[in-house]
N, C-alpha and C positions, 0 to 999 in steps of 0.2 A: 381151619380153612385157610386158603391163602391168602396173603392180602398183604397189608403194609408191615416193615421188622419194627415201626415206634413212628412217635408222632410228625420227626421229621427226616421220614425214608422214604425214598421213592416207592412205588410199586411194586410189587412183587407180579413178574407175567403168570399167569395157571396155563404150563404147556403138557396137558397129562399125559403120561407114557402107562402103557397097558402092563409094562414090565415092572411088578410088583406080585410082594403076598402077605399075609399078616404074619408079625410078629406071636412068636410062642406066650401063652396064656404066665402075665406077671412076670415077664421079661422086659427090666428096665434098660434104658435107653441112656449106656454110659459111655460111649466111646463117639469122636466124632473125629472121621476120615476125609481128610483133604486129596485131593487130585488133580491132575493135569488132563484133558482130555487127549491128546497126543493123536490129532487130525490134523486137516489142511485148514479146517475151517471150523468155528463154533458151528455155524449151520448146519455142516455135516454129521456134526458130534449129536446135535440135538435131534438129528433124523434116524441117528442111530439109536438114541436112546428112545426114540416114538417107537422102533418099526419093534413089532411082535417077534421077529423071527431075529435079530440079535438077542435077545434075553440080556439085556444089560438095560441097565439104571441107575440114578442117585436121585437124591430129594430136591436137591440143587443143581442149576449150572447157573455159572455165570462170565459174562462176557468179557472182552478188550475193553469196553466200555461203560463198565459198571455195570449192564443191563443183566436181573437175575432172573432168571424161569426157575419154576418149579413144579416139578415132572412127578414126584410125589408126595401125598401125605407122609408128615414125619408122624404117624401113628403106624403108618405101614413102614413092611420090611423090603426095603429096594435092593436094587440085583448090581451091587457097584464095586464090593468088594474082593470074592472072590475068595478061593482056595489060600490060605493061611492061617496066621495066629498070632495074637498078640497077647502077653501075659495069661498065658492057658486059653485062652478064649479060641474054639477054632470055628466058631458061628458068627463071624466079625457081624455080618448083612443084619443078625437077628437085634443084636444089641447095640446099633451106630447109626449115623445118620451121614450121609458121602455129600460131599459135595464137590462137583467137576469144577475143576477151573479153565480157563479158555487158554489154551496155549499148543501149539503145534508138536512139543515136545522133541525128544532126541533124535525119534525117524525122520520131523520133518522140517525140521530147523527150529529149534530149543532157543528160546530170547527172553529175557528180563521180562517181569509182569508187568503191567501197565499200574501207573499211580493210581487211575480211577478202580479199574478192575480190584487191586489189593482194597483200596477203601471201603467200596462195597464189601468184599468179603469178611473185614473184618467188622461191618456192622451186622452182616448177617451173622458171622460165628457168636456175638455179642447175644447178638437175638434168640439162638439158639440155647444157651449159657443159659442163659435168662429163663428158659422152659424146661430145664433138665440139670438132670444134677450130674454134668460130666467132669471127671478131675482132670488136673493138667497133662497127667502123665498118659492119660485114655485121651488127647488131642495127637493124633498120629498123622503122616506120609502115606500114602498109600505102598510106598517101598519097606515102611516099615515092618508090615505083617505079611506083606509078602516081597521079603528080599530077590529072592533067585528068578520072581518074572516081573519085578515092579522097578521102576525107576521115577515114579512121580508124586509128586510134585516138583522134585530135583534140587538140584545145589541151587539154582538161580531162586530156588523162594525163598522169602524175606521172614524166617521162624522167629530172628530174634524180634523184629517188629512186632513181630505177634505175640510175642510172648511178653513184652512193654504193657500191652494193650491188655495184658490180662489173660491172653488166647496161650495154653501150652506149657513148656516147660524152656527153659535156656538155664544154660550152666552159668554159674556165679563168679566161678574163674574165666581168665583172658583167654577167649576161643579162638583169637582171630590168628592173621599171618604176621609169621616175625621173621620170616627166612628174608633173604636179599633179594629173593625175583620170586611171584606168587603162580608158581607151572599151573597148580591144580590139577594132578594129574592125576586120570582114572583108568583102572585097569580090571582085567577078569580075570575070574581063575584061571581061565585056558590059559592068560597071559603068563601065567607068573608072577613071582614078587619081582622082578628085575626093577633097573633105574633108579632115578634118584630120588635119593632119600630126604625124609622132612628130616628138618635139622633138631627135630624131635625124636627121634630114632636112636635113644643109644638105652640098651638095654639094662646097664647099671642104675642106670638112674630108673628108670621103670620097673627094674628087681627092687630096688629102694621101696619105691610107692605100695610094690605088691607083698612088701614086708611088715607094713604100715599097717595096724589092725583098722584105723579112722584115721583117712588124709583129710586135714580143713584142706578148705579152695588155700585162705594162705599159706601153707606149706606147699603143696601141687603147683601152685603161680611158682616160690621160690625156685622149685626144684627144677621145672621149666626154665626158668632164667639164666638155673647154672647150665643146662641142656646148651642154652644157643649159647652160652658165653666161652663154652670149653672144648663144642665139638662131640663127635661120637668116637665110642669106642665100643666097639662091637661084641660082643661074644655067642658063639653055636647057641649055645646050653642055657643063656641068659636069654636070647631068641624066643628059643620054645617055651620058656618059663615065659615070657611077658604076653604069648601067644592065647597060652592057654590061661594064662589072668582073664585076657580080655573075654575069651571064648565064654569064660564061666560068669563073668561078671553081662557078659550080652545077656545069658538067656535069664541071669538075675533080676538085671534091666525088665524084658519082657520079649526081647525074641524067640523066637521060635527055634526049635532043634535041625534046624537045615544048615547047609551049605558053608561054612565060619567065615571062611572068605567074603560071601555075599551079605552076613548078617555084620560086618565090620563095615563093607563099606554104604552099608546102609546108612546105618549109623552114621559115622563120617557124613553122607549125603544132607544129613540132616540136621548136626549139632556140630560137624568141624569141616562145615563145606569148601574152604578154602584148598583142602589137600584129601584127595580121596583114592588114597593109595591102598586100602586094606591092610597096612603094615599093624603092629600094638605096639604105635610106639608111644611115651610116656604124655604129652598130651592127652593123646585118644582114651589114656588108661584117667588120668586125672578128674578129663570131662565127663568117664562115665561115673564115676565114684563119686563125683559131687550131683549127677544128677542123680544115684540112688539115694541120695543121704534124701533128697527131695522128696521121694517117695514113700509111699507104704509097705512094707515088708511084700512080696510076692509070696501069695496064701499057695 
């Protein structure tokens, strides 16, 4: 039932939305989906997640302000996630639990999370932890399982916080920005690869890693190091080789078999949000290989 996430949490509001169904008979409840609502207004968000005739939902939303509603039982199966997959799973809604976050998003001016908003949420993912047995690598984006129509929770969420507190996964090696000026620059497929390159981008060194049966984090940091210390040097053929490293190593990860483009800068979005180029350049390659070693083999 709903009520308080522990002894000293706020409230939890009971705002029920009709848009639910049951979960499949002894289908456990191992994945948990973060979002952005991507409105003008939480109030909006939450009228849409009441009204019958959107057919959307999560178990959660919560506010600029901390304040959390909960729209459904986490026994039932909410309508939040949507058409994709993550590590084979393509019934994300049956086996997750969503939870909206309050933010306007990229349509309608995309802004840093509020202190209190994140606090809350990470007492309620705590709460939720606490009632299910969901692993790190099953703590997703909602861009994650659905790359090619999702963009949220977005580069501006704070994963490695979360992932401090216990919430998720973060790479063990150095994710962050080492170039001279931090562009952050995102593009689409329609875009092309054009412009500038992360000074992570040079393909030998990324043929190197993907020659490497097991990169430790401290080799991949090294190798990075030599990367900004010496410049790129490009090659065609070295290109397509670090391309389709990454490609093979995503759906290793757990994305799904769509778009490469869109499942790299997924990615990126989420674990190298500083620079979200879609490129495979040897960073993006490093970070994902230290976050498989994290994992459990994909059955």
């Amino acid at each position: 039932m709903p009520g308080q996430q522990g002894p000293n949490a706020q409230p939890i509001i009971w705002q029920p939305s009709p848009n639910f169904g049951d979960r499949p008979a002894d289908c456990a409840i191992d994945m948990l989906v973060l979002h952005y609502t991507g409105m003008p207004s939480g109030e909006a968000a939450l009228a849409r997640m009441c009204d019958p005739a959107s057919q959307v939902s999560a178990h959660y939303m919560v506010e600029e302000d901390g304040c959390i509603y909960q729209l459904v039982t986490e026994a039932k199966r909410a309508w939040h996630a949507g058409r994709g997959q993550w590590r084979g799973c393509t019934d994300v809604n049956s086996r997750s639990i969503g939870i909206e976050i309050v933010n306007p998003g990229h349509e309608f001016g995309y802004r840093p999370f509020a202190v209190r908003q994140m606090d809350a949420v990470i007492a309620l993912c705590k709460a939720i932890l606490g009632r299910h047995t969901i692993p790190a690598h099953n703590i997703i984006a909602h861009s994650d399982m659905a790359p090619e129509r999702k963009e949220d929770p977005g580069e501006l969420f704070p994963w490695e916080q979360f992932a401090v507190e216990g919430i998720g996964l973060w790479p063990r090696i150095d994710a962050s920005d080492h170039s001279p000026q931090n562009t952050a620059e995102i593009i689409t497929p329609k875009d092309g690869l054009s412009g500038s390159q992360s000074p992570y981008h040079d393909d030998k060194v990324a043929s190197a890693i993907a020659a490497e049966e097991q990169t430790s984090p401290q080799n991949a940091a090294a190798l990075m190091d030599g990367i900004a210390a010496n410049g790129n040097d490009n090659t065609q053929n070295g290109s397509e080789d670090c391309e389709a490293l990454f490609d093979r190593l995503l759906l290793q990860f757990g994305y799904g078999p769509g778009d490469p483009v869109y499942n790299r800068i997924a990615f990126q979005r989420h674990w190298r949000p500083h620079c979200l180029d879609g490129r495979a350049d040897a960073q993006s390659i490093a970070i994902l290989k230290d976050l498989i070693d994290q994992c459990p083999p994909l059955s």
